[in-house]
DSSP file (Angstrom, degrees, kcal/mol; ACC not computed):
  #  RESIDUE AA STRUCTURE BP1 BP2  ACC     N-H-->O    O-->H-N    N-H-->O    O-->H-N    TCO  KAPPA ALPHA  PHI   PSI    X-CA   Y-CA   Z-CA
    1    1 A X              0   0    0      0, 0.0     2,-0.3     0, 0.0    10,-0.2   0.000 360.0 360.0 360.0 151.2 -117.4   45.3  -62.1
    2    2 A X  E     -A   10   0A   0      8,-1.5     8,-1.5     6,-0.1     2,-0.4  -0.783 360.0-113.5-126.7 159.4 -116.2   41.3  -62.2
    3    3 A X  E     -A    9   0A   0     -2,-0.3     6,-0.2     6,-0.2     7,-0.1  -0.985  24.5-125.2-116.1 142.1 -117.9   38.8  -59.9
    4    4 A X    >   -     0   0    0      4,-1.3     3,-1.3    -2,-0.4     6,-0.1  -0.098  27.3-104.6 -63.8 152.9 -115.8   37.2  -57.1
    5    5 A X  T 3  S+     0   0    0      1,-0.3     2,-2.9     2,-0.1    -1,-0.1   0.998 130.3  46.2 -16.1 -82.4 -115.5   32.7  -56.6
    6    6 A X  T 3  S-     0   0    0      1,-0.2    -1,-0.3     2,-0.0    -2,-0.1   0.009 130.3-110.9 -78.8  46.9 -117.8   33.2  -53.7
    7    7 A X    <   +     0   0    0     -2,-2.9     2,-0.4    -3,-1.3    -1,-0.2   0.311  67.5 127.1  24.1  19.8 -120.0   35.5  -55.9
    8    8 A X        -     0   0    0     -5,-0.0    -4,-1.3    -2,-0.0    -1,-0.2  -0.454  64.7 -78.2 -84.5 150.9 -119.9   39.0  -54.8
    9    9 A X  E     -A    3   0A   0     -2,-0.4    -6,-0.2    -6,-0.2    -5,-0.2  -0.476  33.6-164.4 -36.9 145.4 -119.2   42.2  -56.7
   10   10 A X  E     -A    2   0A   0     -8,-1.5    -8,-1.5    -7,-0.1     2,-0.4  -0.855  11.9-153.6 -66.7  90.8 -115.7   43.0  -57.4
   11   11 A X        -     0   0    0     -2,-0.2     3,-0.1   -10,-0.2     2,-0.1  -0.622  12.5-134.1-101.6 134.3 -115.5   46.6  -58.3
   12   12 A X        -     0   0    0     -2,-0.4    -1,-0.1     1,-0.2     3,-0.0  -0.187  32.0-108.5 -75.0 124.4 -112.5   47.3  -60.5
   13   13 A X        -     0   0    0      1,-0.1     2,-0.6    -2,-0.1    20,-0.2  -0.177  34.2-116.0 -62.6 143.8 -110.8   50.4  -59.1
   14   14 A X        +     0   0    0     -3,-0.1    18,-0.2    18,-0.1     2,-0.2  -0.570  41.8 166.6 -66.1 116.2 -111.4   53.7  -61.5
   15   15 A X        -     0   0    0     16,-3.1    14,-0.0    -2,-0.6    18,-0.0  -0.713  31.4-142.0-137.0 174.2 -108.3   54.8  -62.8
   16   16 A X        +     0   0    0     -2,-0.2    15,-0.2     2,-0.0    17,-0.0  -0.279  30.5 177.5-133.6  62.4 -108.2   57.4  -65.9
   17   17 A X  E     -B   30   0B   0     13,-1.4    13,-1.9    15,-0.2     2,-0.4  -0.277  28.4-134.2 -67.1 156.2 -105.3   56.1  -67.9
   18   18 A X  E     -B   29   0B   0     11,-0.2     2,-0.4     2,-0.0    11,-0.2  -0.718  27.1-173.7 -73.9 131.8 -104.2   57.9  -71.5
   19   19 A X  E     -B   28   0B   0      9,-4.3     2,-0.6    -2,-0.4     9,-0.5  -0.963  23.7-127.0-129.7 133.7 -103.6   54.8  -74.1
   20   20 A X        -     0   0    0     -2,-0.4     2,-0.1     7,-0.1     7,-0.1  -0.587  22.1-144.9 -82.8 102.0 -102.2   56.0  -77.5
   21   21 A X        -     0   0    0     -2,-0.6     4,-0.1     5,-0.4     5,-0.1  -0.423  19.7-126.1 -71.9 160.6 -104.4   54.7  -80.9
   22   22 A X  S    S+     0   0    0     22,-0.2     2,-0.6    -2,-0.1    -1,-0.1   0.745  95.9  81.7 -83.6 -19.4 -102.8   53.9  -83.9
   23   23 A X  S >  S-     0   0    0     21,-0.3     3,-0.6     1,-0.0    21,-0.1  -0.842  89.2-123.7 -96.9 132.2 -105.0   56.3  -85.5
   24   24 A X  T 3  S+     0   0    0     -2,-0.6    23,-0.1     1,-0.2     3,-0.1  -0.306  95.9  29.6 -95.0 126.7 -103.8   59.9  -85.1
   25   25 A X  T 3  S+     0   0    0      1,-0.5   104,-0.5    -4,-0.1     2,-0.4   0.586  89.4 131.0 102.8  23.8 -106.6   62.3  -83.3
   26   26 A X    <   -     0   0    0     -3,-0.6    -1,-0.5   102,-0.1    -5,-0.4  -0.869  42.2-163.4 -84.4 125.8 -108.1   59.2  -81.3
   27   27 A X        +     0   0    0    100,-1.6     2,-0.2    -2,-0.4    -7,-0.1  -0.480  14.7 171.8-109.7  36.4 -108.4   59.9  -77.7
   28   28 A X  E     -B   19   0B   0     -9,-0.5    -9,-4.3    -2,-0.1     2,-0.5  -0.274  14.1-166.9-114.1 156.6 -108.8   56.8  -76.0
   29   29 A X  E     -BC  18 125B   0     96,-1.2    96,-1.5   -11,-0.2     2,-0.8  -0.953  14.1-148.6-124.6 121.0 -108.8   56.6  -71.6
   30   30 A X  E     -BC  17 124B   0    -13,-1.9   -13,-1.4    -2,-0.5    94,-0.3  -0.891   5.5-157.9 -90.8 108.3 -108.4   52.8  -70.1
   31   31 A X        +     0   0    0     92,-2.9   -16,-3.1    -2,-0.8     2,-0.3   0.454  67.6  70.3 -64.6  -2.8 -110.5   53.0  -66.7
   32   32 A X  S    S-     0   0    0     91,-0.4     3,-0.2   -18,-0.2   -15,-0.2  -0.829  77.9-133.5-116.8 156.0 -108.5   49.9  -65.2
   33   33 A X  S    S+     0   0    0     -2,-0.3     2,-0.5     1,-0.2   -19,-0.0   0.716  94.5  14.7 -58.5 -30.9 -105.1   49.6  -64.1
   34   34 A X  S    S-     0   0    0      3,-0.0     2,-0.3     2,-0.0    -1,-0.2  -0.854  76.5-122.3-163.3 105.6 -104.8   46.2  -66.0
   35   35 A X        -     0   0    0     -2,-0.5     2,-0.2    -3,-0.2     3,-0.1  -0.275  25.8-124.1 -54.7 127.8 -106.7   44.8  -68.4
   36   36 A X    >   -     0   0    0     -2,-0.3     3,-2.3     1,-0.1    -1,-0.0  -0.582  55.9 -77.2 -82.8 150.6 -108.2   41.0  -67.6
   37   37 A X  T 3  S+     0   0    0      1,-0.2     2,-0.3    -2,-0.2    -1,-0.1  -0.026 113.4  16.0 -46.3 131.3 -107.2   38.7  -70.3
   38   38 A X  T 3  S+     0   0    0      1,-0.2     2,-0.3    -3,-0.1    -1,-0.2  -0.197 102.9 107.9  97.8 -45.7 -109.2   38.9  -73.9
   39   39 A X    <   -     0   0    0     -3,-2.3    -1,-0.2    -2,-0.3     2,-0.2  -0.603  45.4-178.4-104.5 153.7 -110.7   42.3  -73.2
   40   40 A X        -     0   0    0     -2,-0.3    83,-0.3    28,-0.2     2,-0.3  -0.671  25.5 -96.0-115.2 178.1 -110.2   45.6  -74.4
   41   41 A X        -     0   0    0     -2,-0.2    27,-0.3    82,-0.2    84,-0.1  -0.601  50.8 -93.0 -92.7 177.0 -110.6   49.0  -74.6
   42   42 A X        +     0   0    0     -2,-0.3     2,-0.3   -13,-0.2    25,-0.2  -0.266  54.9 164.9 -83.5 126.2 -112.5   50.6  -76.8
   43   43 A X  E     -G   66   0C   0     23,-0.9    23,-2.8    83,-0.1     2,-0.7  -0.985  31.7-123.5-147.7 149.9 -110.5   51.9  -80.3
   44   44 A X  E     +G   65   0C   0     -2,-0.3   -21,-0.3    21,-0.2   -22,-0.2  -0.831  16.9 178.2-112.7 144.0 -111.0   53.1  -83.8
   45   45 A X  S    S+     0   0    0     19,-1.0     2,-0.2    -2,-0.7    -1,-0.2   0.709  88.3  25.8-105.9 -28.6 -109.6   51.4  -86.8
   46   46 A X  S    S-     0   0    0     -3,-0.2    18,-1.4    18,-0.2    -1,-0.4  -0.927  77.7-156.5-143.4 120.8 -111.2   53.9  -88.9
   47   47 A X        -     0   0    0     -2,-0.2     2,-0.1    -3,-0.2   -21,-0.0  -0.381  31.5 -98.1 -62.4 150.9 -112.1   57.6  -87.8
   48   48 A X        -     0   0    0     80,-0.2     2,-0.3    -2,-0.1    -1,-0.2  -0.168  40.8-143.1 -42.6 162.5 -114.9   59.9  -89.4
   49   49 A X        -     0   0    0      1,-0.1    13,-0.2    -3,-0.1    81,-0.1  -0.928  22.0 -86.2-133.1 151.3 -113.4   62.1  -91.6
   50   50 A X        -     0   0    0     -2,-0.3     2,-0.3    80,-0.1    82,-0.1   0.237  43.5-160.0 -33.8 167.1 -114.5   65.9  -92.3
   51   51 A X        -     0   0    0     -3,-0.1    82,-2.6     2,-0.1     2,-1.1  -0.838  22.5-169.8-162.5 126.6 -117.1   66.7  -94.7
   52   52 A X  E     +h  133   0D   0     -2,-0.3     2,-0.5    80,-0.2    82,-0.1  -0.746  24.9 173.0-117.9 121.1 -118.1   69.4  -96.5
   53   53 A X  E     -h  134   0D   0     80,-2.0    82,-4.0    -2,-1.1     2,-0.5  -0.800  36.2-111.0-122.2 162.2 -121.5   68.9  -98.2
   54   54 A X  E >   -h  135   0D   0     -2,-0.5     3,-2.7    80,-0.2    82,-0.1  -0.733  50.3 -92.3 -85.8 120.4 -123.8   70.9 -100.0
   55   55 A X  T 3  S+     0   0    0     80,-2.6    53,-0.2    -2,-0.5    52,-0.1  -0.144 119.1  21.9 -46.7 122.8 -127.6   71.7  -98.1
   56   56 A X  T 3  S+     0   0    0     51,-1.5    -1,-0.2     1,-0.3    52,-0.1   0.203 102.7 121.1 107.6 -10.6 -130.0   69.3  -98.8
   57   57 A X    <   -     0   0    0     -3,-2.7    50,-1.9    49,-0.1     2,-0.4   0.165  69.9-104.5 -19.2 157.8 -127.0   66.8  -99.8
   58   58 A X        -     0   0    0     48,-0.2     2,-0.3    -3,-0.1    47,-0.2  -0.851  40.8-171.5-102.6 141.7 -126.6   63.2  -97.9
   59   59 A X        -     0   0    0     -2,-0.4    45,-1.9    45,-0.3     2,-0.3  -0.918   6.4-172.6-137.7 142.8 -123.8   63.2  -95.5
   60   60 A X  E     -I  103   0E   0     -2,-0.3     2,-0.5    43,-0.2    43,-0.2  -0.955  16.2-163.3-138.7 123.6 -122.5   60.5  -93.8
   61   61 A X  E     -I  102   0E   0     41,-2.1    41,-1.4    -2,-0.3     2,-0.5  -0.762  27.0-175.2 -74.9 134.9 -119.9   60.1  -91.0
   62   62 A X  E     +I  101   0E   0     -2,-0.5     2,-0.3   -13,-0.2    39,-0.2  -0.984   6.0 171.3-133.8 157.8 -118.5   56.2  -90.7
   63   63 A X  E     -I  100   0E   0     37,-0.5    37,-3.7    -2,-0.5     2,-0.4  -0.952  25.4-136.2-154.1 150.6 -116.5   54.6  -88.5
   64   64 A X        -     0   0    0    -18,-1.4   -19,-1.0    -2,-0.3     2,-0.2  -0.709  21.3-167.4-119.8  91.7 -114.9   51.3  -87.3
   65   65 A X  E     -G   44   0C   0     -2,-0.4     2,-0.5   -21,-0.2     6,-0.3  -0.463   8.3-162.0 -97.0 146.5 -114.5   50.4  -83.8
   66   66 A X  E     +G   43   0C   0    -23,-2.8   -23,-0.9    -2,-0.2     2,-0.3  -0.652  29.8 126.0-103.4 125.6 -112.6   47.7  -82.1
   67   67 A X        -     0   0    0     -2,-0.5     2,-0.5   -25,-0.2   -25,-0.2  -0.859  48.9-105.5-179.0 149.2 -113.2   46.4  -78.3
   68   68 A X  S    S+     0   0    0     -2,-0.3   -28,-0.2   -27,-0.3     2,-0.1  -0.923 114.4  28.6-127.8 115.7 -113.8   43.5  -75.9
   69   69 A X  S    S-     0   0    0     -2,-0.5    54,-0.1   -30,-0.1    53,-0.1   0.440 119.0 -95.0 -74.2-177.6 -116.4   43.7  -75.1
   70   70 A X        -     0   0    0     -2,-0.1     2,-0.5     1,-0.1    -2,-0.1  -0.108  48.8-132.3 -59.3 138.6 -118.2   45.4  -78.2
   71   71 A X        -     0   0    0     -6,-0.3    50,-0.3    -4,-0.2    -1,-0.1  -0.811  10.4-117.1 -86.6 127.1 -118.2   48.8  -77.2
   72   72 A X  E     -D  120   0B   0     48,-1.3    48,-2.9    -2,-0.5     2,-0.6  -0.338  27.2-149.4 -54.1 135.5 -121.4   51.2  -77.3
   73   73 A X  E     +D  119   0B   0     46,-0.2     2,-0.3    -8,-0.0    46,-0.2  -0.911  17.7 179.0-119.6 133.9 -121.1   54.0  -79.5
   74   74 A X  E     -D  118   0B   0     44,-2.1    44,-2.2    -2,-0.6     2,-0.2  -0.807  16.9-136.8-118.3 150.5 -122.8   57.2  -79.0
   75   75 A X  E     +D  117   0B   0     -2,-0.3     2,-0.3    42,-0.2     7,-0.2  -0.799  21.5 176.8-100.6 139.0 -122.8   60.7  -81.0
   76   76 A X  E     -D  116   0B   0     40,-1.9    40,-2.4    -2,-0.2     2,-0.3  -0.995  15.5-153.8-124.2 148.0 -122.6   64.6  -79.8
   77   77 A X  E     -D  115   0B   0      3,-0.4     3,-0.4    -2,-0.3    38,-0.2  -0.922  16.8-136.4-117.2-180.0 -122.4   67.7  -81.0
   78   78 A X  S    S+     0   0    0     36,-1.9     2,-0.7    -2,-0.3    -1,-0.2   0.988  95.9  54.0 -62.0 -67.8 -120.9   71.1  -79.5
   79   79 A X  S    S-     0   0    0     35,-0.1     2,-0.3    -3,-0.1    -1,-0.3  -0.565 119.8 -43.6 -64.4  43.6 -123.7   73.3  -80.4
   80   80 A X  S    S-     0   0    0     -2,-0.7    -3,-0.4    -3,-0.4     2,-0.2  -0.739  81.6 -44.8 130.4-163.3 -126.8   71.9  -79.1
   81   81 A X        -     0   0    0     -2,-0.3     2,-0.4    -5,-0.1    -5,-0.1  -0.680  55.8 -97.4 -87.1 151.6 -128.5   68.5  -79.0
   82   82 A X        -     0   0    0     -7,-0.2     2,-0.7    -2,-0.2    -2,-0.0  -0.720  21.3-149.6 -90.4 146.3 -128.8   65.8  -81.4
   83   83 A X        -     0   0    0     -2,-0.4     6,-0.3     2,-0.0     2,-0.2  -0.667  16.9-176.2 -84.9  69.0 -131.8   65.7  -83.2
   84   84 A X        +     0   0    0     -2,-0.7     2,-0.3     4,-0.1     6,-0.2  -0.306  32.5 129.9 -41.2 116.3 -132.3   61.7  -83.9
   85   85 A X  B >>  -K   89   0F   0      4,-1.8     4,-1.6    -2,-0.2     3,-1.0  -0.865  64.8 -88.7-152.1 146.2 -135.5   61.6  -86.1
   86   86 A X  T 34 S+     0   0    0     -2,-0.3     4,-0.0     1,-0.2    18,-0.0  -0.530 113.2  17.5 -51.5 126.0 -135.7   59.6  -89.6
   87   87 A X  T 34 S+     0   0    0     -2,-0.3    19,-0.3    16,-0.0    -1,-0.2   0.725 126.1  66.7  78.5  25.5 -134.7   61.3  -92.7
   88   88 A X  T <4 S-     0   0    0     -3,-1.0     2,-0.4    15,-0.1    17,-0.3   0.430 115.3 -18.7-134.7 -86.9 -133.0   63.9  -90.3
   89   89 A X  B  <  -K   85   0F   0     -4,-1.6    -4,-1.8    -6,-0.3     2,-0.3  -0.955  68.8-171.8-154.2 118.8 -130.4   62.6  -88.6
   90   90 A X  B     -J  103   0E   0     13,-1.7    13,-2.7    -2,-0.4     2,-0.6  -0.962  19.1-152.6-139.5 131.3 -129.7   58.9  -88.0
   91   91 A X        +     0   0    0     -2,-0.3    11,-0.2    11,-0.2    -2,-0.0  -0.868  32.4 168.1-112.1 113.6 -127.5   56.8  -86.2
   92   92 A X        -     0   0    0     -2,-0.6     2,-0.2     2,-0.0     0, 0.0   0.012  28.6-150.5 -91.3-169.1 -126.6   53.1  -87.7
   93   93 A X        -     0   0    0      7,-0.2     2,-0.6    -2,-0.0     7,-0.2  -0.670   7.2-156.3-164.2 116.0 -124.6   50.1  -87.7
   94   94 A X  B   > -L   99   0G   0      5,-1.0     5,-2.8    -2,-0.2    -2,-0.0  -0.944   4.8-166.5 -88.5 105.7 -123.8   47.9  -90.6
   95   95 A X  T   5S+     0   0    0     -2,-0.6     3,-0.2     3,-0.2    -1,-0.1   0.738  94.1  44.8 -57.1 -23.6 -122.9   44.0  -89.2
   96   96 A X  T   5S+     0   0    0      1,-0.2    -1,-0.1     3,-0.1    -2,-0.0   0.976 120.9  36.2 -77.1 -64.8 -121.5   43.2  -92.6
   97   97 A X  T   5S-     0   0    0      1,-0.1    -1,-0.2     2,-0.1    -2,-0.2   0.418  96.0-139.9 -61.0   3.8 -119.8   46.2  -92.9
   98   98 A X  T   5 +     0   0    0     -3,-0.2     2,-0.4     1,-0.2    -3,-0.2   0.890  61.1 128.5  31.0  47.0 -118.8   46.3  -89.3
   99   99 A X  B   < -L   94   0G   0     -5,-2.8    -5,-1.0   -35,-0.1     2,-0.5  -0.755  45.7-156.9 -88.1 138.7 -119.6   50.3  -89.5
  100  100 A X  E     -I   63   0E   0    -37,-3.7   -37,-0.5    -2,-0.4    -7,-0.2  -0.944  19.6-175.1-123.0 142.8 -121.5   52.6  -87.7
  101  101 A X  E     -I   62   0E   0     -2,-0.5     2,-0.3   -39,-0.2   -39,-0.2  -0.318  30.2-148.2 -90.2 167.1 -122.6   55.7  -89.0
  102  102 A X  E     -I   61   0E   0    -41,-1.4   -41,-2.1   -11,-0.2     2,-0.4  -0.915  33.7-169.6-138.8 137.6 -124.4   58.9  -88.4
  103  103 A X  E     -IJ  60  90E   0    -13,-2.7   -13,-1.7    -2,-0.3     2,-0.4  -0.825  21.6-159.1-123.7 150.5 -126.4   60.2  -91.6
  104  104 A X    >   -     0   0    0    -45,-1.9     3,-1.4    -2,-0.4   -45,-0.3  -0.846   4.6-166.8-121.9  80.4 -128.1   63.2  -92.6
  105  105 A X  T 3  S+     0   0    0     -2,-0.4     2,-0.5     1,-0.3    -1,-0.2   0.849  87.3  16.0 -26.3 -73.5 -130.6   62.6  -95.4
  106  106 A X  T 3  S-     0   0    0    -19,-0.3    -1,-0.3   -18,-0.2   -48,-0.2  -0.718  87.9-144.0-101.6  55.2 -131.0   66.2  -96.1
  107  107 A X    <   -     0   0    0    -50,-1.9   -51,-1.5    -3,-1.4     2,-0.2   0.002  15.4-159.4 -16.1 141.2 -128.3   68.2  -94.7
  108  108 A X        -     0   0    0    -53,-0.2    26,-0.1   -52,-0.1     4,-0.1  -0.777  34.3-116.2-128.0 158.2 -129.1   71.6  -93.4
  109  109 A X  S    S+     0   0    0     -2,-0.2    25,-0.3     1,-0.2     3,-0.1   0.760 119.3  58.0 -70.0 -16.0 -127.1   74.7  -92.7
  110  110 A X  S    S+     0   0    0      1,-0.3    -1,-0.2     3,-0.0    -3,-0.1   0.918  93.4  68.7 -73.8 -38.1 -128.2   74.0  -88.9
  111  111 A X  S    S+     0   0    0     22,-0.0    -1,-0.3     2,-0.0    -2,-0.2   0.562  71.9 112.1 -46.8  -9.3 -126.6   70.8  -89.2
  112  112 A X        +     0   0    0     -3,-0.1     2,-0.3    21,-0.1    21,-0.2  -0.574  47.3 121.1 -63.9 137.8 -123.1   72.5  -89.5
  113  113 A X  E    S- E   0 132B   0     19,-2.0    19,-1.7   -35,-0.1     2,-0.4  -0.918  71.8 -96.4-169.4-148.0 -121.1   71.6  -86.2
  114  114 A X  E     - E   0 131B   0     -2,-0.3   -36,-1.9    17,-0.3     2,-0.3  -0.918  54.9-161.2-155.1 102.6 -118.0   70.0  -84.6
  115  115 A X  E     -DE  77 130B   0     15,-3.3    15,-1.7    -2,-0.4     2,-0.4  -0.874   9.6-152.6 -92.0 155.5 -119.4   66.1  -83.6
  116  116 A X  E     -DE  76 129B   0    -40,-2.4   -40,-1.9    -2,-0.3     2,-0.5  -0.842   3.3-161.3-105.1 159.3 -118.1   63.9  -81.4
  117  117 A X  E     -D   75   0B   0     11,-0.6     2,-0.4    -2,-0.4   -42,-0.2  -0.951  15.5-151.3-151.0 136.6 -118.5   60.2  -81.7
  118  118 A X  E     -D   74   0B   0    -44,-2.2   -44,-2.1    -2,-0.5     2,-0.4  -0.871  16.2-172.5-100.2  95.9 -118.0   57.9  -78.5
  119  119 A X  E     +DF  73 126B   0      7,-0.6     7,-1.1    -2,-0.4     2,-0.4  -0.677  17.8 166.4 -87.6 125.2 -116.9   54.4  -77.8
  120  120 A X  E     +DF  72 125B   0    -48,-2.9   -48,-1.3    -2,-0.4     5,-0.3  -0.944   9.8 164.8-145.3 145.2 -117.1   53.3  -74.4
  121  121 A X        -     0   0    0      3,-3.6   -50,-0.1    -2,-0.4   -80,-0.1  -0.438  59.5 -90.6-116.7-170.8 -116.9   49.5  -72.9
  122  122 A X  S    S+     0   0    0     -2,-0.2     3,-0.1   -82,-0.2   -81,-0.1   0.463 127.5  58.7-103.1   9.1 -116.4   48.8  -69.0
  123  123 A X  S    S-     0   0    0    -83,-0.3   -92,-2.9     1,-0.3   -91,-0.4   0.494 122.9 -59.2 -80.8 -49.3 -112.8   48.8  -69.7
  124  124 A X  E     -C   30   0B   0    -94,-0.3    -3,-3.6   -84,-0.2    -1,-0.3  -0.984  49.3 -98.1 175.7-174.1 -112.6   52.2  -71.1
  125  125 A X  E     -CF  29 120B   0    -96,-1.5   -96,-1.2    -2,-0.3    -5,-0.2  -0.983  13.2-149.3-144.8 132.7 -113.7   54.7  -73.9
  126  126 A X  E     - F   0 119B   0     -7,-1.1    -7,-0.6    -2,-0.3     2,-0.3  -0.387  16.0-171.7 -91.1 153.4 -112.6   56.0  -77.1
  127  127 A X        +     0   0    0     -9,-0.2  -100,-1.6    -2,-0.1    -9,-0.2  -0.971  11.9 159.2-154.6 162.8 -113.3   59.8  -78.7
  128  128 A X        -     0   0    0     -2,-0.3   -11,-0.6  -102,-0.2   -80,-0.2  -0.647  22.6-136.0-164.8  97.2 -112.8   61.3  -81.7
  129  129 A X  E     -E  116   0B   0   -104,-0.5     2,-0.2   -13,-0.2   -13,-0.2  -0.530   7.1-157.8 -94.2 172.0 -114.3   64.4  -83.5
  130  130 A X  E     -E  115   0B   0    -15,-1.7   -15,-3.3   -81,-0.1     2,-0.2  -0.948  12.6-141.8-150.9 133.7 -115.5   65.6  -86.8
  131  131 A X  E     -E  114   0B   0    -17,-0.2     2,-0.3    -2,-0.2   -17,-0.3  -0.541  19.6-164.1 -89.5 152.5 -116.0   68.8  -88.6
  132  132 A X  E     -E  113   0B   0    -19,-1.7   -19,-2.0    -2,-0.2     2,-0.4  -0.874   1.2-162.9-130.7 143.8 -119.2   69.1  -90.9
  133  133 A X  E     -h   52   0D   0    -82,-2.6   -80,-2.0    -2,-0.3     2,-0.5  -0.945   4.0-166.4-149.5  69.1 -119.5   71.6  -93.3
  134  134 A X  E     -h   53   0D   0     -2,-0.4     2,-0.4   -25,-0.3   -80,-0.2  -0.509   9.7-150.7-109.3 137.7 -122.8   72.5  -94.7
  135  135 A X  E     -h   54   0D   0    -82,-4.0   -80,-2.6    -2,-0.5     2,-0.3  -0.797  24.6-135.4 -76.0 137.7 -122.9   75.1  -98.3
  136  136 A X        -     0   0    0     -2,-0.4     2,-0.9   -82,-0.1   -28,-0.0  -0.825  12.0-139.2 -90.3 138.3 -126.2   77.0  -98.0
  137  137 A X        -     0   0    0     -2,-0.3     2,-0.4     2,-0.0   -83,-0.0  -0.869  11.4-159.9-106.1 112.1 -128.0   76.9 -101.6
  138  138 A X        -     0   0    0     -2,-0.9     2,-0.8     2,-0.0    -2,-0.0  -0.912   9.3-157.2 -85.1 139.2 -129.5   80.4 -102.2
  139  139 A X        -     0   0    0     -2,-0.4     2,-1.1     2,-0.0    -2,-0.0  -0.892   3.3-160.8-123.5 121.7 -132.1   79.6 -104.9
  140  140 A X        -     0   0    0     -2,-0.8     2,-0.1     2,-0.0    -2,-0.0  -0.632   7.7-169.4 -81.7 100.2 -132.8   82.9 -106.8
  141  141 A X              0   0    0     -2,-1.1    -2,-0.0     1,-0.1     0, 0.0  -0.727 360.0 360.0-108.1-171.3 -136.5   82.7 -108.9
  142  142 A X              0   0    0     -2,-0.1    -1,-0.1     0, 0.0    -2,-0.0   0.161 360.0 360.0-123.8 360.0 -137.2   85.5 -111.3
């Protein structure tokens, strides 16, 4: 939504265009016909990448995403809900690094899935998924 001169709502009709990222397996949908000057949609400059980690391992997802205005980014997975807790599963943002992450102190076997992670402004929204890949340690004592 914009505000009008005389101050009233303008609400920007919904539209669900496809826009092509430079980064291959980026998904990203412009919700306006026409962008107003300066802003964008939502993009990634750097995807997550797969991972295969060993249980009880740190695994860490990153990304860096581009948009005007700064876009929120939210995490999913297929297979159930995420469980945000510390030292479980945690979603960050490094200003220096302009990153945000999702972390897994301790990986778990449960932790295996297919995530998504979601950029979205009032312009549009970005997607992308990621495999994680957890080894189960059998630990044999005698």
């Amino acid at each position: 939504m914009a505000i009008n001169p005389d101050g009233g709502l303008n609400v920007l009709p919904v539209v669900g265009i496809k826009i092509k990222s430079k980064v291959p397996g980026v998904m990203i949908t412009q919700y306006v016909e026409e962008l107003p000057e300066g802003k964008t949609t939502p993009d990634f400059t750097r995807k997550p990448i797969a991972l295969t980690i060993q249980e009880g391992k740190l695994a860490v997802f990153k990304a860096r995403i581009v948009g005007e205005p700064t876009p929120t980014v939210t995490w999913s997975r297929a297979n159930g809900e995420m469980n945000f807790k510390p030292g479980v599963c945690e979603q960050k943002y490094d200003p220096a690094g302009k990153e945000n992450t999702l972390e897994f102190p301790k990986v778990t076997p449960e932790d295996g899935d297919t995530y998504k992670c979601f950029a979205a402004n009032e312009f549009g929204r970005a997607v992308c998924t990621v495999v994680l890949n957890v080894i189960a340690v059998n630990i044999i004592r005698n």
